[in-house]
C-alpha positions as YAML, in Angstrom:
chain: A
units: angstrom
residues:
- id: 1
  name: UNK
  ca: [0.00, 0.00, 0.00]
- id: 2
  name: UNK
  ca: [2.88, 2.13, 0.62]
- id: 3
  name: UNK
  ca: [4.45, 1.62, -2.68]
- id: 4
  name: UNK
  ca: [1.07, 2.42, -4.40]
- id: 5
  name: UNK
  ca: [0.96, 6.01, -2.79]
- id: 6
  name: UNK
  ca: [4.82, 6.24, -3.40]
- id: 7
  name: UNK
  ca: [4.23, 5.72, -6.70]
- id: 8
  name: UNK
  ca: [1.03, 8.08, -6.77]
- id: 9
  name: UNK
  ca: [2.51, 10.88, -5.05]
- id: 10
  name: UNK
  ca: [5.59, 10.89, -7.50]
- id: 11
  name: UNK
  ca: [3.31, 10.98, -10.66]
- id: 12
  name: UNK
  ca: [1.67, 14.14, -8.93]
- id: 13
  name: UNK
  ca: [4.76, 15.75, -8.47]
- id: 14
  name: UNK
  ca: [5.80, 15.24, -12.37]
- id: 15
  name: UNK
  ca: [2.66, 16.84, -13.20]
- id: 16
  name: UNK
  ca: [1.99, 19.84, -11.01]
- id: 17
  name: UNK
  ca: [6.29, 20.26, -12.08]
- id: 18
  name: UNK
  ca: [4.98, 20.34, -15.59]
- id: 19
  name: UNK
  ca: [1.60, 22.22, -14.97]
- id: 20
  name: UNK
  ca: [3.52, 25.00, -12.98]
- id: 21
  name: UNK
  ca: [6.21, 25.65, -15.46]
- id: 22
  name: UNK
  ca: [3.83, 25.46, -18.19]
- id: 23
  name: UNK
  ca: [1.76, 28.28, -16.90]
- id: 24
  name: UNK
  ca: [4.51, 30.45, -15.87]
- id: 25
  name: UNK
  ca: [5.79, 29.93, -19.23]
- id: 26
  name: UNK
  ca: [2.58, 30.82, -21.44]
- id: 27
  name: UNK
  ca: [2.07, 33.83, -18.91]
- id: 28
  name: UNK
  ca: [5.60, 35.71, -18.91]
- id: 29
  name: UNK
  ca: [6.50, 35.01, -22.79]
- id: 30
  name: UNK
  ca: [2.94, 36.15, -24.11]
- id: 31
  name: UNK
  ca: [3.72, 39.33, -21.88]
- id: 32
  name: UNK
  ca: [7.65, 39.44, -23.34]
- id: 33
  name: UNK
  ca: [6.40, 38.96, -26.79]
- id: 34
  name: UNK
  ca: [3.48, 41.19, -26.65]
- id: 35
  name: UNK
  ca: [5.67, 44.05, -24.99]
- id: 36
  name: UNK
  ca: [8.30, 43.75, -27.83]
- id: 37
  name: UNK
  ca: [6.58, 42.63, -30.73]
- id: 38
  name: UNK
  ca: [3.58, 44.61, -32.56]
- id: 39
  name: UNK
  ca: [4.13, 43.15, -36.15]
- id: 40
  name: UNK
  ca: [1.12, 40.36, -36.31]
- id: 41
  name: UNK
  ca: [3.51, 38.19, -38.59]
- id: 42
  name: UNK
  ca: [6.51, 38.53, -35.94]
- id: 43
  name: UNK
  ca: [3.84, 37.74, -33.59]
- id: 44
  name: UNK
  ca: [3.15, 34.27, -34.93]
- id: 45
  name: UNK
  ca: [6.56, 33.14, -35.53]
- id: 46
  name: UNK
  ca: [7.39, 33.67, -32.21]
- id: 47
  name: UNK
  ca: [4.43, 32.19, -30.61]
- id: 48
  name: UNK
  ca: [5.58, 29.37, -32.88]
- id: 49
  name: UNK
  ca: [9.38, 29.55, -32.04]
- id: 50
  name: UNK
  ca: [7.42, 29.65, -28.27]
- id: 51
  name: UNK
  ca: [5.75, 26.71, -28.78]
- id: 52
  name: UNK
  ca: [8.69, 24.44, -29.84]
- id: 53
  name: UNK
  ca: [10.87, 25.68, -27.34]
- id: 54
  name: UNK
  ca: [8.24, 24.82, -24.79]
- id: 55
  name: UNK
  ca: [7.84, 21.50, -25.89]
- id: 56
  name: UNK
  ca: [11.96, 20.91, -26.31]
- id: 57
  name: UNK
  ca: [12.61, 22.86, -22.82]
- id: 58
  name: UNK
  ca: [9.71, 20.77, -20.83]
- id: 59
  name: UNK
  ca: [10.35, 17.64, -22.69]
- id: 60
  name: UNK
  ca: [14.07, 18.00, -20.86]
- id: 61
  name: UNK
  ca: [12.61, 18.06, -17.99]
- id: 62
  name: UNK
  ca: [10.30, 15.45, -17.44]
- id: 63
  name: UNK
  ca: [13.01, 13.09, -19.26]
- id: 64
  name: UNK
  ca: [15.20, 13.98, -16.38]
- id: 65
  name: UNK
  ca: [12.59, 13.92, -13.34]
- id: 66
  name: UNK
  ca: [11.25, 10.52, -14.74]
- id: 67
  name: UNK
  ca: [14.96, 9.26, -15.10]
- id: 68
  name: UNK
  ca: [15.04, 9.88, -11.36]
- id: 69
  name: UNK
  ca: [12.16, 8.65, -10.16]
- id: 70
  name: UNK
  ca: [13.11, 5.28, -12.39]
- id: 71
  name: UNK
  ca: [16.16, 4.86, -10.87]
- id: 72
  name: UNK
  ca: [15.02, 5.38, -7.66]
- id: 73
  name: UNK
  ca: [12.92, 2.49, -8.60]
- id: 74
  name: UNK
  ca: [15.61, 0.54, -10.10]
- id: 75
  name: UNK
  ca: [17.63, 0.83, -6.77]
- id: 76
  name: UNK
  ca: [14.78, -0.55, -4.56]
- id: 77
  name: UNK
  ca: [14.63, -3.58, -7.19]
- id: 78
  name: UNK
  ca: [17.89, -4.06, -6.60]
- id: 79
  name: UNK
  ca: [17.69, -3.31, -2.45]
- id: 80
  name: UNK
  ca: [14.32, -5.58, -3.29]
- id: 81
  name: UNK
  ca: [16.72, -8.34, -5.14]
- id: 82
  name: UNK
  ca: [19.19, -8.38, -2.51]
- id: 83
  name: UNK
  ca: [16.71, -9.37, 0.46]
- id: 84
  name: UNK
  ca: [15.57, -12.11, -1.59]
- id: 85
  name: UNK
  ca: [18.61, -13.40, -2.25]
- id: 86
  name: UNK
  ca: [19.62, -12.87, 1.46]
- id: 87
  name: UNK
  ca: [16.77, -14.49, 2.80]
- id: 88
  name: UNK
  ca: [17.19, -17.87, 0.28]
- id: 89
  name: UNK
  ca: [20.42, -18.35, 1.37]
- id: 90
  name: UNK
  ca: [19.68, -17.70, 5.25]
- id: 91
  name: UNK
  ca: [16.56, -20.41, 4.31]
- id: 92
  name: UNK
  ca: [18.78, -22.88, 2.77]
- id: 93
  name: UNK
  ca: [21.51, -22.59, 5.59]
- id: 94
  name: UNK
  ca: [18.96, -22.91, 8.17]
- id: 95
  name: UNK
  ca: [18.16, -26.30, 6.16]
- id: 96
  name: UNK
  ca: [21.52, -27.58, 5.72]
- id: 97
  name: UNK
  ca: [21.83, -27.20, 10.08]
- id: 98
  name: UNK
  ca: [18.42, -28.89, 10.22]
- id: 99
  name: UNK
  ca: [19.43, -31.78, 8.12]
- id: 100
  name: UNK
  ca: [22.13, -32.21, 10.31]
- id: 101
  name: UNK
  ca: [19.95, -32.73, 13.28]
- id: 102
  name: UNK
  ca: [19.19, -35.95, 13.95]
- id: 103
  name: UNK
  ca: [15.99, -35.26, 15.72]
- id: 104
  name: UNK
  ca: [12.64, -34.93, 13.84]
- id: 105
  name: UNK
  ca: [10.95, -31.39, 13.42]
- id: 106
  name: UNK
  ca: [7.33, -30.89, 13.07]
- id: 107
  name: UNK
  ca: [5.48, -27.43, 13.12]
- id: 108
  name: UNK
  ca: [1.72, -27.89, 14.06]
- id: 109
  name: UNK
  ca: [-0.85, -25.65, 14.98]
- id: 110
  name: UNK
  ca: [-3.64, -25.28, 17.53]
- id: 111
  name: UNK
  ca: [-5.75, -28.09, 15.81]
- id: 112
  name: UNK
  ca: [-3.63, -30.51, 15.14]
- id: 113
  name: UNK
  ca: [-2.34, -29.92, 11.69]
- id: 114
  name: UNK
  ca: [0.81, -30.02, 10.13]
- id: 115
  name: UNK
  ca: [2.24, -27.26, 8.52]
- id: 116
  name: UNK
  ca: [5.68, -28.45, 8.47]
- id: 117
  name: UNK
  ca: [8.38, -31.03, 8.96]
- id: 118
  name: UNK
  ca: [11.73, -31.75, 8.64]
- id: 119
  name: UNK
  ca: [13.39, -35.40, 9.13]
- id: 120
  name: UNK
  ca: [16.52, -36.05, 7.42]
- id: 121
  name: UNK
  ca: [18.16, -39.17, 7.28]
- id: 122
  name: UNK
  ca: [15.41, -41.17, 8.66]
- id: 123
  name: UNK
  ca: [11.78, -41.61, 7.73]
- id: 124
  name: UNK
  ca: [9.28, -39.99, 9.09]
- id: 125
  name: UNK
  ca: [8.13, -41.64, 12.38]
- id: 126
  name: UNK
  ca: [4.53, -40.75, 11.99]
- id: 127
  name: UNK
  ca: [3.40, -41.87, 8.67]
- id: 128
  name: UNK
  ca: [4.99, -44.14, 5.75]
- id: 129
  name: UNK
  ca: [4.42, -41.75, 3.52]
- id: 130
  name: UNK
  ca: [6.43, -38.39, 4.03]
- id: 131
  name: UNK
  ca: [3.52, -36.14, 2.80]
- id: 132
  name: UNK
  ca: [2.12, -34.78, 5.85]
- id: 133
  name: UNK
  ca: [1.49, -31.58, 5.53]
- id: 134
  name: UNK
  ca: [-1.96, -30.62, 5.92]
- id: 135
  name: UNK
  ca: [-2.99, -34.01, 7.95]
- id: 136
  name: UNK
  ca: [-4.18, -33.89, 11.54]
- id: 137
  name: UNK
  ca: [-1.75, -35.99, 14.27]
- id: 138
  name: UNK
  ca: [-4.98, -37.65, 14.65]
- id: 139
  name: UNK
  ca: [-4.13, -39.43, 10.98]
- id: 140
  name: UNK
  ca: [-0.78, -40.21, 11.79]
- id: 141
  name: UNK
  ca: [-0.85, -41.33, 15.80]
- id: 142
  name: UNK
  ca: [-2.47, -43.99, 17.44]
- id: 143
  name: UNK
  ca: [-6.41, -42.51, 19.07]
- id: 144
  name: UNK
  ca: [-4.38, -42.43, 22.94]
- id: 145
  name: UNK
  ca: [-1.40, -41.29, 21.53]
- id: 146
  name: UNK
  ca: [-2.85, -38.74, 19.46]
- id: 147
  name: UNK
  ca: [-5.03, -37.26, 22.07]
- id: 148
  name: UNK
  ca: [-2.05, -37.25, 24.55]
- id: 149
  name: UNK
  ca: [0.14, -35.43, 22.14]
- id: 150
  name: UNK
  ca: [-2.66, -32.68, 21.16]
- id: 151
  name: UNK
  ca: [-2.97, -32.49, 24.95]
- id: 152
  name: UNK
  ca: [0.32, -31.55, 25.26]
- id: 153
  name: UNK
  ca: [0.29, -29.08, 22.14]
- id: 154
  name: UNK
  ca: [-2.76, -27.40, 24.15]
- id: 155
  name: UNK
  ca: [-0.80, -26.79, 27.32]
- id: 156
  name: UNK
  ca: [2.33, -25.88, 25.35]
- id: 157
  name: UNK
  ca: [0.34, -22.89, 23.62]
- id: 158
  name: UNK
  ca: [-1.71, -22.13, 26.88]
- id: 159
  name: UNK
  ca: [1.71, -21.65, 29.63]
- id: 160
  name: UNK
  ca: [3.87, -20.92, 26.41]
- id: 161
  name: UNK
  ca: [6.48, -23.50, 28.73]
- id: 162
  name: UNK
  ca: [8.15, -26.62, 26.93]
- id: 163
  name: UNK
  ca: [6.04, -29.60, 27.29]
- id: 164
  name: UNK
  ca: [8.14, -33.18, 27.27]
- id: 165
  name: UNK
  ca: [6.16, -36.04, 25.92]
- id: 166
  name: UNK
  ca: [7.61, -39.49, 25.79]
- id: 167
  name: UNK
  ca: [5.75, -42.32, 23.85]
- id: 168
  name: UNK
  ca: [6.18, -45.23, 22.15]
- id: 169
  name: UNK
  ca: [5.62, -46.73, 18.70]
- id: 170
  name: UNK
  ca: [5.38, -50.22, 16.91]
- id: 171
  name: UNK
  ca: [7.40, -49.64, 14.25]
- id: 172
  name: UNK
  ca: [8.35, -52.65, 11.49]
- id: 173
  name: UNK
  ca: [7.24, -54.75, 14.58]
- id: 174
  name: UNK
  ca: [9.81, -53.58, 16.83]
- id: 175
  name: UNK
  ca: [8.55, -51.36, 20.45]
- id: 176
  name: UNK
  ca: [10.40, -47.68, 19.66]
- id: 177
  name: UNK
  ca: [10.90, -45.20, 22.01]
- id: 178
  name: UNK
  ca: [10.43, -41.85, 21.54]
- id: 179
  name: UNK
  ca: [10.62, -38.09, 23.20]
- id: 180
  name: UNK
  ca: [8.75, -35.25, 21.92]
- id: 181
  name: UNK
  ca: [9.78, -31.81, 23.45]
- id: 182
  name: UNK
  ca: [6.85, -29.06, 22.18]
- id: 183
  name: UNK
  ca: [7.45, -25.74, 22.73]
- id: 184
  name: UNK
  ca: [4.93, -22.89, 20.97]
- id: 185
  name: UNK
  ca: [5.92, -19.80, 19.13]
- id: 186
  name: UNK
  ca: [4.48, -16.62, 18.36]
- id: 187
  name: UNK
  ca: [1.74, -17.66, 15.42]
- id: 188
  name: UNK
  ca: [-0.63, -19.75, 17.58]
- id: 189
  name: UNK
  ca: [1.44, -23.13, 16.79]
- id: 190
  name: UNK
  ca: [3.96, -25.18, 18.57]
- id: 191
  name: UNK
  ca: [7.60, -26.70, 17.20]
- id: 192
  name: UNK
  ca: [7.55, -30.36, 17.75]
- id: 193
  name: UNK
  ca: [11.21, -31.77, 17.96]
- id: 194
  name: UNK
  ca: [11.04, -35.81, 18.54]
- id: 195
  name: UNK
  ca: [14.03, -37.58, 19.74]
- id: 196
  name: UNK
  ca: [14.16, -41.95, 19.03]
- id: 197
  name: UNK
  ca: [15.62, -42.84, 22.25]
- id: 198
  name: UNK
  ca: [15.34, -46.70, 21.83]
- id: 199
  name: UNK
  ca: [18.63, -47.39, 22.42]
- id: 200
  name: UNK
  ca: [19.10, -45.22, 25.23]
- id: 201
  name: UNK
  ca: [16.23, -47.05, 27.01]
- id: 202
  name: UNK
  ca: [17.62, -50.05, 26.10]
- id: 203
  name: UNK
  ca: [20.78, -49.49, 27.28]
- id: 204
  name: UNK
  ca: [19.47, -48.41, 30.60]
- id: 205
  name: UNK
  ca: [17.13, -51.71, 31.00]
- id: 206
  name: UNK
  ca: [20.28, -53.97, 30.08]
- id: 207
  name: UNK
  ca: [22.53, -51.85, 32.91]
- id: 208
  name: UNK
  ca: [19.61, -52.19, 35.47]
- id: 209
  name: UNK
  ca: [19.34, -55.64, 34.75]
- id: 210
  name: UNK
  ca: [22.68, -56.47, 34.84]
- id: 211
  name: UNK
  ca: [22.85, -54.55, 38.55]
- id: 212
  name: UNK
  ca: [20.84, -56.70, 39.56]
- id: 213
  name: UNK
  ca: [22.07, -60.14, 38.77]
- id: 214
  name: UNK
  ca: [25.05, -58.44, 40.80]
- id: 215
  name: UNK
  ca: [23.14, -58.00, 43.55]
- id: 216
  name: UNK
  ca: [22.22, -61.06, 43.77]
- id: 217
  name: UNK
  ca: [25.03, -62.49, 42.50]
- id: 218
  name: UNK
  ca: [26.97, -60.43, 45.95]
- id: 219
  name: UNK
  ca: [23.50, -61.81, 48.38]
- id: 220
  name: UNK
  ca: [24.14, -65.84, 47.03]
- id: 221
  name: UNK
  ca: [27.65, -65.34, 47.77]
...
C-alpha cells in the first residue's frame, strides 16, 4: 500500500512540475512577446518559435525527473533483489543445520495440523508416507497417543512452557521409544522436535538388569 501512494505521489509531483512551469511559461512570454513585438507576422513566428521551445525545454525536464524517479525504482529492485537473495540463502543454511539434526521437526498448529516437517536421514516416524502436511496428528498417531500429544500441544500454547512427551511406537514390529519436546511460538502453533531414544532405554534396562544379577550375584555369595 505504501508503494502504491509512493508511486502516486511521484506521478503528482511530475505533473503539477509540468503544470507549474507550463503556466509560468505561457504567462511571462505572451507578456515578453506582446511588450516587444507589434508586427502580427513577428507575432506568430514567435508564438511558434514559443511553442517548440516549450515542448523541447519541458520535454528535458520530465526526461530527467522521470529518469530519477526510475532509478530510484531501479535501486529498490535491486535493495528488493538483494533481500531475496539474502533471505534464500539464510533459508537454505537454516536447512543444511536442520538436516544435520538428527531429531525430527514438526510445526503444528492449535488443531492438530501439520504445517511443516523436517526429518533427514530417517523416515518420518509418523506416517509411511512423508507427505504430511496438511494431515491432523490424529491421521498419523495412534487414538491415545494422538489425544495425549494434542494435549500436550494445548498446554504448550496455553503456559507458552516446553512440554516433554515421551511415547512409544510399533514400528516394522519392533517397540520404539520416543521423546517429543513441544514448545509454541508466536503464530498460535507449537515446534515439535522428537528424539528416538530406543537405544538409550535399552541401554538403561540392560545396565539395570545387569545390577541386579550383581546384587544377587553379591547376596548368594
Amino acid at each position: 500500500m505504501q508503494n502504491i501512494f509512493g508511486k502516486r505521489r511521484s506521478a503528482i509531483k511530475i505533473a503539477g512540475i509540468y503544470i507549474l512551469i507550463g503556466v509560468l511559461w505561457v504567462a511571462l512570454t505572451d507578456y515578453l512577446i506582446g511588450l516587444f513585438v507589434k508586427d502580427i507576422e513577428t507575432f506568430v513566428e514567435y508564438e511558434i518559435l514559443k511553442a517548440w521551445m516549450f515542448i523541447i525545454v519541458t520535454g528535458i525536464i520530465l526526461y530527467k525527473l522521470i529518469s530519477r524517479d526510475f532509478k530510484k525504482i531501479e535501486q529498490l529492485h535491486e535493495e528488493r533483489e538483494c533481500v531475496i537473495k539474502t533471505l534464500q540463502e539464510s533459508k537454505k543454511r537454516n536447512r543444511t543445520l536442520l538436516s544435520l539434526i538428527p531429531d525430527t521437526i514438526y510445526r503444528i498448529d492449535s488443531k492438530g495440523i501439520f504445517l511443516d516437517s523436517n526429518f533427514p536421514g530417517h523416515q518420518n516416524i509418523f506416517l509411511l508416507s512423508t507427505d504430511i502436511i496438511g494431515k491432523k496428528i490424529n491421521d498419523a498417531l495412534p487414538a491415545q497417543i494422538a489425544k495425549d500429544t494434542m494435549m500436550y500441544v494445548r498446554r504448550a500454547l496455553q503456559t507458552n512452557t516446553l512440554q516433554i512427551h515421551e511415547f512409544n511406537l510399533s514400528v516394522d514390529g519392533e517397540i520404539r521409544f520416543y521423546e517429543a519436546r513441544i514448545l509454541a511460538n508466536e503464530k498460535k502453533e507449537v515446534t515439535v522436535t522428537v528424539r528416538d531414544f530406543t537405544e538409550k532405554r535399552q541401554s538403561e534396562e540392560l545396565t539395570s538388569v545387569q545390577q541386579r544379577q550383581l546384587m544377587q550375584a553379591d547376596k548368594m555369595a
